[in-house]
ZAMARGU-4260 file (C-alpha; in steps of 0.2 Angstrom, whole numbers, plus 5000, padded with zeros to 4 digits):
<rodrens>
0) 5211/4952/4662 | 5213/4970/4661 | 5234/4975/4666 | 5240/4960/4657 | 5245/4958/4639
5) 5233/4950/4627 | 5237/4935/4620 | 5236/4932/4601 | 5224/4918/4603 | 5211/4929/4614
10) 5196/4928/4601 | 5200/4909/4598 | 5195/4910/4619 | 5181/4917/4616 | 5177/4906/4602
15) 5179/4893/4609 | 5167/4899/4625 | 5154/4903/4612 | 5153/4887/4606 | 5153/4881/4623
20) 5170/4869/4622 | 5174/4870/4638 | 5186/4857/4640 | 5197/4863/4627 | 5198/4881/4636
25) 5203/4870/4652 | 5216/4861/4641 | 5223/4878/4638 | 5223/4881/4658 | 5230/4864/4660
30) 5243/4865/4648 | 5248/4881/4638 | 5267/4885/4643 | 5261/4902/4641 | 5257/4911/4656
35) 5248/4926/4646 | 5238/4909/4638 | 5233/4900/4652 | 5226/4918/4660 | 5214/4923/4647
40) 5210/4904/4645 | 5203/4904/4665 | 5197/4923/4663 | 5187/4917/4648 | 5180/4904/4656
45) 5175/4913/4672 | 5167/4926/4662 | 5156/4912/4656 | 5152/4905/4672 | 5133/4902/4669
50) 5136/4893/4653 | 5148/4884/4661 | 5138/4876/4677 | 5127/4870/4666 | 5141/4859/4657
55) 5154/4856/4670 | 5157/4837/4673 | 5169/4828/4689 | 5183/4827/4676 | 5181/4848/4672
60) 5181/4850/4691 | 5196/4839/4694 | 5205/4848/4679 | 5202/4864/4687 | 5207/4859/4705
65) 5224/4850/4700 | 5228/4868/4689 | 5224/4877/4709 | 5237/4865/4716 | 5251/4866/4703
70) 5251/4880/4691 | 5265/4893/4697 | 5253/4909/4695 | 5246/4915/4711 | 5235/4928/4696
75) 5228/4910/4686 | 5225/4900/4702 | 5214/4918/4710 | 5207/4916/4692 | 5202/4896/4692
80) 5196/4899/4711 | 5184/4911/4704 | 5178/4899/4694 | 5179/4883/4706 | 5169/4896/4721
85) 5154/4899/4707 | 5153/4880/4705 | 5155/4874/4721 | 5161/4882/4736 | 5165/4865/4745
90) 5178/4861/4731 | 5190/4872/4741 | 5189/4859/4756 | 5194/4844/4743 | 5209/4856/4738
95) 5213/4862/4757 | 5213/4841/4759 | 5224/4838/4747 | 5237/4853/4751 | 5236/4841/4770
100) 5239/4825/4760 | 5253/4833/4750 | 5260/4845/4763 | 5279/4847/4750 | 5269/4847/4733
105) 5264/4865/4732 | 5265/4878/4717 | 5278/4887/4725 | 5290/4876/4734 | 5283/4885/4750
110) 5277/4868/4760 | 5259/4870/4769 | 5253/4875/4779 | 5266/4890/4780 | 5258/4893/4758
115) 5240/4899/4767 | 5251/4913/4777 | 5258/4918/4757 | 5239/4918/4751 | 5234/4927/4764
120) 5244/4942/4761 | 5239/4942/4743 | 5226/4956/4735 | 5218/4944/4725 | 5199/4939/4737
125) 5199/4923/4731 | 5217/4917/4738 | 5213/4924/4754 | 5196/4913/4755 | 5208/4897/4750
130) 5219/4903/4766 | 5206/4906/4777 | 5198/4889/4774 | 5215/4883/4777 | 5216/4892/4793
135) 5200/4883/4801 | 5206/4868/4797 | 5227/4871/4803 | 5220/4878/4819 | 5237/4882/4827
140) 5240/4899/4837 | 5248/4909/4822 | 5232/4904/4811 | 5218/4907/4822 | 5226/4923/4824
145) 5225/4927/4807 | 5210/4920/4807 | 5205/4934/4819 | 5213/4947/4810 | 5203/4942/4793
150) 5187/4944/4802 | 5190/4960/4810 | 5200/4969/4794 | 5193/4958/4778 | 5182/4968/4765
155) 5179/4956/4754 | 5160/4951/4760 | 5164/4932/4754 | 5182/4930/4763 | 5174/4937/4778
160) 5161/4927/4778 | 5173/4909/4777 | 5183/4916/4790 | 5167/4919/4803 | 5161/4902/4798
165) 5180/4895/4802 | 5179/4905/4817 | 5164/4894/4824 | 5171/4881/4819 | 5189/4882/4828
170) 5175/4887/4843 | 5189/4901/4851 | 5179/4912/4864 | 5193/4926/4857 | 5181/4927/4838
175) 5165/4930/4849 | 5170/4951/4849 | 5174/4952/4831 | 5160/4940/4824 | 5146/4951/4834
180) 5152/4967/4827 | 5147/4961/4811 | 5130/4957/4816 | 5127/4976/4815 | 5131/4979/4798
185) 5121/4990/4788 | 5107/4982/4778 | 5101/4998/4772 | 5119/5004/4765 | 5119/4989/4752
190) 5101/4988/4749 | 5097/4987/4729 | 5116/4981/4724 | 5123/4964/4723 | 5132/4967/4741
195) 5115/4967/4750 | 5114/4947/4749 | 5132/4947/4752 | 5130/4956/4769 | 5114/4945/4773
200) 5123/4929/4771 | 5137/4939/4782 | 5128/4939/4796 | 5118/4923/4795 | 5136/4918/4798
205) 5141/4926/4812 | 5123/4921/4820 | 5128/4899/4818 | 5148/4904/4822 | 5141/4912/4839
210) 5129/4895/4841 | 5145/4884/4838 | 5154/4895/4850 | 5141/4892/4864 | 5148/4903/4879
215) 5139/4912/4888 | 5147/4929/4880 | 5140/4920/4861 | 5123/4921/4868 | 5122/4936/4874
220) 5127/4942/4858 | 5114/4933/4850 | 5101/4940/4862 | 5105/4957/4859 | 5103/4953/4839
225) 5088/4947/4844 | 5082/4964/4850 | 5086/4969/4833 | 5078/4982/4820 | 5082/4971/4805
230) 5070/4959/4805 | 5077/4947/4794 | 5093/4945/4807 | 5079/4943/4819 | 5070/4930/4811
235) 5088/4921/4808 | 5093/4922/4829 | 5074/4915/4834 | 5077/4900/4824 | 5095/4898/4829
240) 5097/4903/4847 | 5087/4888/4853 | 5104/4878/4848 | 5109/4886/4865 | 5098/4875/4876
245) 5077/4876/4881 | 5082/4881/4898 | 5090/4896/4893 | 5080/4901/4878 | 5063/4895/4877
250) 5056/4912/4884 | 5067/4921/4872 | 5059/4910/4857 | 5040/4910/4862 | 5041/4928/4865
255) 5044/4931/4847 | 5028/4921/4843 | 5018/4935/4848 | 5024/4946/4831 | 5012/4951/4824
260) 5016/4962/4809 | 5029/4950/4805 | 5021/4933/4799 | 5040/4925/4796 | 5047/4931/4813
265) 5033/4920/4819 | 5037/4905/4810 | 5054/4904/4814 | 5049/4906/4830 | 5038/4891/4831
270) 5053/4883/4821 | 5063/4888/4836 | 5051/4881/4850 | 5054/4863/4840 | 5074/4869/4842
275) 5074/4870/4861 | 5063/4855/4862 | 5077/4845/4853 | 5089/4853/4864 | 5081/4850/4881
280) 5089/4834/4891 | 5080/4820/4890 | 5074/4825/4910 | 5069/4842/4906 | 5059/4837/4890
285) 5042/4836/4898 | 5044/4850/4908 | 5051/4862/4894 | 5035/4855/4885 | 5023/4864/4898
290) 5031/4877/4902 | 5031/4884/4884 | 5011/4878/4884 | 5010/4891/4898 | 5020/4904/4891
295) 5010/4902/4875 | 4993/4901/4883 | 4996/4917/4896 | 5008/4928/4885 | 5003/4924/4866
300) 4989/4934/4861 | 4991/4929/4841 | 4985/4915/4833 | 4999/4902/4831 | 4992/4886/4824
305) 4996/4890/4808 | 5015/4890/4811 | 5014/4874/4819 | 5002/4866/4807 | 5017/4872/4795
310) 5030/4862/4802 | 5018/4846/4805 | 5016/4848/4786 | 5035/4853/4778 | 5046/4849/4792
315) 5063/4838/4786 | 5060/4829/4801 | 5051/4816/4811 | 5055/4822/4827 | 5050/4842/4823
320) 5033/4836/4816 | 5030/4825/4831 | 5031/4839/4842 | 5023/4852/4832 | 5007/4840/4830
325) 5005/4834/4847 | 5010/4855/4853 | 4992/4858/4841 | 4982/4845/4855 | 4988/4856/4870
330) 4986/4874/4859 | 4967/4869/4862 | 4966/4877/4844 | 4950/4876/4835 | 4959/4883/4818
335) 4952/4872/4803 | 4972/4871/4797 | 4975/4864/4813 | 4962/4853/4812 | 4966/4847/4795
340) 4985/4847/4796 | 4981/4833/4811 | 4968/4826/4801 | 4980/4822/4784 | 4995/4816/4794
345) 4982/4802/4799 | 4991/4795/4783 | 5008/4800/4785 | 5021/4786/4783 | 5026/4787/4802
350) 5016/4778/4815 | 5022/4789/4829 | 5015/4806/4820 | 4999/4797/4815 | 4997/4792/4833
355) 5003/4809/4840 | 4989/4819/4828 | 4975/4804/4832 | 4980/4809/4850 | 4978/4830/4849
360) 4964/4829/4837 | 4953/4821/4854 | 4958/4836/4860 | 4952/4848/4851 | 4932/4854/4852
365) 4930/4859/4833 | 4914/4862/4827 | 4915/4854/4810 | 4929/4839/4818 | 4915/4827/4815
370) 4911/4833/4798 | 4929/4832/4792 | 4931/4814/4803 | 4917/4808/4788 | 4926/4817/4772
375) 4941/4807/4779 | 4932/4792/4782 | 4923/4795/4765 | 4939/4795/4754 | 4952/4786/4764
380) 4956/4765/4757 | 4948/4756/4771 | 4960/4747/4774 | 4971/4760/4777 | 4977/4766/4794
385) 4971/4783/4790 | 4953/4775/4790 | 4957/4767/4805 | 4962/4782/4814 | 4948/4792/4808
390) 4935/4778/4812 | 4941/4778/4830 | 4940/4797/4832 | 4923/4796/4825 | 4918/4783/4840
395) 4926/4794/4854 | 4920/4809/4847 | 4908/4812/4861 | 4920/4804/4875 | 4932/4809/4888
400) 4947/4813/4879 | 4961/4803/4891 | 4950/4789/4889 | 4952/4790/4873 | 4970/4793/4872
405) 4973/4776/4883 | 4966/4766/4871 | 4978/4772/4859 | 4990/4759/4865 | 4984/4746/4850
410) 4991/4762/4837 | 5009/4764/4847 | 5001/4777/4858 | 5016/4783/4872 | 5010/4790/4888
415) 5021/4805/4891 | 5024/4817/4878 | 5042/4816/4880 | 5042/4800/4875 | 5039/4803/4857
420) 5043/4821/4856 | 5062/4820/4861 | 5066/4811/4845 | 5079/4814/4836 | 5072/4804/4822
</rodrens>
């Protein structure tokens, strides 16, 4: 608020803030004829931001975004933005929507999207951010070219941050230059002040634009990154790159299983093997599957089941957690977290993962597999199918393990991995 007059009513804003009537300082933005007013009304309430999220409803929301769209202050619509970006960043999508609905109802009289040029050239960060969303979506020759220009000369770390992810999205091998150079920003410069996170989530951008991009000048980008020194750029590149196809990165990913001094690196680099494995073609599947068993078995000196037993465990997924349990059978691992990830998705809601862990765990030549067969067998409802599962791994525990496997068939067994592993599910 500071370079503005005060208006009279300033401690009634406040006040009002205090006592946490929110709506009555939006009724102020809304409303007020005074430009001074509605100011300090929207400064005040973006002062109070936390109080505010806590209280904000739909109609709020809606009140603040109709004052974006129609109030004649570029200084209260930067001020309401601030407000609506602390919220909720998508909320600048449903105005950018209704600017295209309503291309002649704007605050100014200019018509969109010639407006998002006008915000663009302001020096308020938060009108620049509203152009630049607009910009990814107008996606005509002028705008992607100022779109360019953001990325390459913005310093605001959240306006360049919208216009590298609008820079994925429009997908224009001309952004693939500018976006890597921001792959090398300076950690260390910002670290201990708030720009530090700012400049993470920078670069975690530039890493997905260069994916959505996906020539072959975006990968290599992204497989210089992933030579990196900052680790936590690493780790965001292993778990992304595999976006780019198994063929071209599965050596890439495995590779970075082998960190040992860095426990995270590793998980999103199992994370990543379940990436590429989404990714292969459905004729490649099989063959991406046991080519990264070889890699793993010849090149990977750390222990890696626990990563994998991770994502049988947490995975959003099916399909990840299909593959990471039936990857645990051909590890050959005799970890006891293998071992009793497998064993507790013998109760897992989905047949194909119950089958797929039934499947590995004949497998694997665990000294105690028997003892934890019975604990299973010992608590499990017996009319469950993780009692079922368990009492035929007890009855093959001393049999050939194909054998075995094909009787399966009666719990929705498949033969090939690819079968159930490709799964997008």
């Amino acid at each position: 608020m500071a370079g503005r007059p005060a208006p009279r009513n300033t401690d009634q804003l406040y006040a009002l803030s205090n006592r946490g009537e929110y709506g009555r300082l939006i009724a102020y933005i809304r409303n007020h004829n005074n430009e001074n007013v509605r100011f300090g009304a929207a400064g005040v309430l973006s002062e109070s931001i936390e109080g505010f999220k806590e209280e904000i409803t739909p109609q709020h929301q809606q009140a603040l975004v109709e004052s974006v769209l129609n109030d004649p202050s570029d200084d209260v619509r930067a001020t309401v933005l601030n407000v609506l970006l602390a919220v909720d960043e998508s909320t600048i999508d449903t105005i950018i929507t209704r600017l295209e609905t309503e291309p002649q109802s704007t605050p100014t009289g200019t018509p969109y999207p010639l407006i998002l040029t006008k915000w663009h050239a302001k020096p308020r960060a938060p009108l620049r951010f509203l152009a630049v969303a607009g910009f990814g979506r107008v996606r005509s020759r002028n705008t992607i070219e100022k779109l360019r220009t953001t990325i390459i000369r913005e310093e605001n770390m959240r306006v360049l941050r919208r216009a590298i992810e609008e820079g994925g999205n429009v997908g224009d091998e001309r952004f693939v230059t500018p976006i890597q150079e921001h792959l090398r920003l300076d950690n260390e410069k910002y670290k201990g002040t708030t720009k530090s996170k700012q400049v993470e989530r920078v670069k975690e951008a530039a890493v997905e634009a260069l994916v959505k991009i996906g020539s072959s000048a975006a990968y290599e980008a992204l497989l210089t990154a992933s030579r990196s020194s900052d680790e936590t750029l690493k780790e965001h590149v292993i778990s992304e790159i595999g976006k780019f196809g198994a063929q071209d990165t599965i050596d890439v990913v495995v590779d970075k299983l082998d960190a040992d001094d860095n426990e995270t690196l590793r998980q999103e680099a199992a994370e990543g093997v379940m990436t590429t494995f989404r990714e292969a073609d459905f004729e490649d599947g099989h063959s991406v599957r046991q080519r990264t068993i070889e890699q793993i078995d010849e090149e990977i000196s750390t222990e890696v089941s626990a990563e994998f037993a991770t994502i049988v465990s947490e995975a959003p997924r099916n399909a990840e957690k299909r593959n990471a349990a039936w990857l645990l059978g051909q590890l050959e691992s005799e970890t006891d977290i293998a071992v009793d990830t497998l064993l507790d998705a013998l109760a897992d809601d989905d047949a194909y993962l119950r089958t797929i862990a039934t499947a590995s765990l004949t497998n694997i030549d665990h000294a105690k597999l028997e003892e934890k067969v019975d604990a299973v067998l010992d608590t499990a409802d017996e009319d469950s199918e993780a009692y079922k599962l368990a009492s035929f791994l007890k009855s093959h525990l001393n049999n050939d393990a194909e054998a075995a496997k094909k009787e399966l068939v009666d719990y929705r067994y498949v033969s090939k991995p690819s079968d159930y592993t490709v799964d997008r599910a």
